[in-house]
C-alpha positions, 0 to 999 in steps of 0.5 A, a space after each residue: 056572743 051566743 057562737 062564743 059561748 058555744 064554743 067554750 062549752 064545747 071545748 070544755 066538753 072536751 077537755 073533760 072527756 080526752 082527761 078522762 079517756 086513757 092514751 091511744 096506744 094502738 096505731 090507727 095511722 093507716 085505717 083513721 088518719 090520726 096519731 097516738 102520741 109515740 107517732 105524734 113525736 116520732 113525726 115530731 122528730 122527723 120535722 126537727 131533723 128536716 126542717 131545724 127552724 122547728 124545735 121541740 118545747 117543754 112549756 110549763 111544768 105544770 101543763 105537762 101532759 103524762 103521754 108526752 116526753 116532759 121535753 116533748 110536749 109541742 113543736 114551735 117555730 118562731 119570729 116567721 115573716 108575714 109580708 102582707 094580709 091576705 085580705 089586702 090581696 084580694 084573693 079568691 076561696 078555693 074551689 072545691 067539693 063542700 062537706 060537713 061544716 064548710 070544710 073542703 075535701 082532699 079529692 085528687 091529692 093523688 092521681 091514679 098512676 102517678 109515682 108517690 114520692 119515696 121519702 113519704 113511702 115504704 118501698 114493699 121491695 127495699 126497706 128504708 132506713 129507720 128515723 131515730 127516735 132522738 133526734 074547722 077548715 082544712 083547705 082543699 087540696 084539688 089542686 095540691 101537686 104532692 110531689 111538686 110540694 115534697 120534693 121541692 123547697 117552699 118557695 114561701 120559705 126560701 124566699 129571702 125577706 128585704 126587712 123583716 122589720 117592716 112585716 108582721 110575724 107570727 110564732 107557730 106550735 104544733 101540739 098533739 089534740 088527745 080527743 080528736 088524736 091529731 096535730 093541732 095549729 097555734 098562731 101567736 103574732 106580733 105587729 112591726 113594733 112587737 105588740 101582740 095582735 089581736 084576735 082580728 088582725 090575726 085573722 086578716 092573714 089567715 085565707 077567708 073561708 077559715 077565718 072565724 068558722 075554723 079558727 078562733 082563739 083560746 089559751 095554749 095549753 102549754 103556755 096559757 096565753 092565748 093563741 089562734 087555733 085552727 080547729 082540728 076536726 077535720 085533720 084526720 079524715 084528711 090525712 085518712 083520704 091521702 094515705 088512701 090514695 098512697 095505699 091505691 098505687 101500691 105503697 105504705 106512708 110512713 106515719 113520722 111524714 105526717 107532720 111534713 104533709 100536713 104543714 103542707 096543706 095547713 099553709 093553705 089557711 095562713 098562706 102569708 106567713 113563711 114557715 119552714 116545712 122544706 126537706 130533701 130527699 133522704 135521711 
């Protein structure tokens, strides 16, 4: 109750100051890891056109934020498969480096040497092509193989599913976090029979070092029902530690592959739900 009571102060908390602080505009991508919200569709734009089980929502009218397009104001995809609860698998946490708050740190998402992908670069030689506009855990990623998960189609995604009736699903929306400047998780699911699940069953698909410390439940800021969230404290020094490792070899990420990445590694907190974050090579 006390650790409840805390949580919605500090989120009030805030909610005040992210109101009272004007929009980033600068871009930081590169120096903080974190988006202003022109980045924040622009990588939103990208994920539609790469991955199309991912649209674009307007929610309520009158949750709308101003620094976002009235049709833009979160991702969602929706009906995903959860074939089984990650705490009936038994499986074990992660090993990696502990930092502040539990969270695990990215320490080798990239090894010296090795080629980045090109699709999340800007070759300094050969311009790429530009994307049209108008189309508290985050998991370690010691083990994270960037261009095996890039280049390759998830093999949760693409694997076929025998009956869907008889799993779980779960809706998943991205929304743009305007105090922390990053992208933040919802997850709403649903039992076999279509009830909604309670904020405890949700987390049996969610691995155990995140559930309860990292993900809790609060109404979705654009839809006002409520929804599990994964805390976003933590994204940007994430992403921030990967860009570092591209920038190491030579390279410059292009910020509208962020949010591909990081449903990349966000899957290592829901790894039973299938969602769609494949793409190929090229525009």
């Amino acid at each position: 109750m006390a650790q409840s009571l805390f949580t919605t102060i500090g989120n009030t908390v805030k909610s005040t100051v992210a109101a009272m602080t004007p929009a980033l505009k600068e871009s930081k991508f590169l120096q903080e890891g974190v988006l202003t919200p022109e980045e924040f569709v622009r990588a939103g734009d990208l994920l539609v056109f790469k991955c199309p089980t991912w649209s674009w929502a307007g929610g309520l009218p009158e949750k709308a934020v101003p620094y976002l397009p009235s049709d833009k104001q979160f991702l969602i995809t929706k009906k995903l498969p959860c074939r089984s609860r990650y705490r009936e698998e038994g499986a074990e946490p992660k090993k990696g480096e502990m930092v502040d708050d539990d969270w695990l740190a990215v320490t080798s998402a990239i090894k010296d040497g090795e080629e980045v992908i090109p699709d999340m670069v800007e070759d300094k030689k050969e311009k790429k092509p530009e994307v049209d506009d108008d189309d508290e855990d985050i998991p370690d990623m010691e083990e994270f193989d960037v261009e095996d998960n890039l280049v390759e189609n998830d093999p949760a995604a693409s694997n076929t599913v025998p009956n869907i009736q008889s799993t779980r699903t779960y809706d998943i929306s991205i929304t743009y976090d305007k105090y922390y400047l990053t992208p933040k998780i919802w997850l709403l699911g649903y039992a076999e029979n279509g009830r909604l699940l309670t904020p405890q069953e949700i987390f049996m698909d969610i691995s155990a070092d995140h559930a309860g410390k990292t993900v809790t439940v609060e109404p979705h800021p654009h839809l006002g029902t409520p929804f599990a969230y994964i805390h976003p404290c933590k994204h940007a020094s994430v992403m921030k530690k990967f860009v570092g490792r591209i920038m190491e070899t030579g390279r410059t990420p292009e910020v509208e592959f962020y949010l591909l990445l990081f449903l990349k590694f966000i899957g290592i907190v829901i790894p039973t739900i299938a969602y769609d974050n494949t793409f190929e090579y090229g525009l």
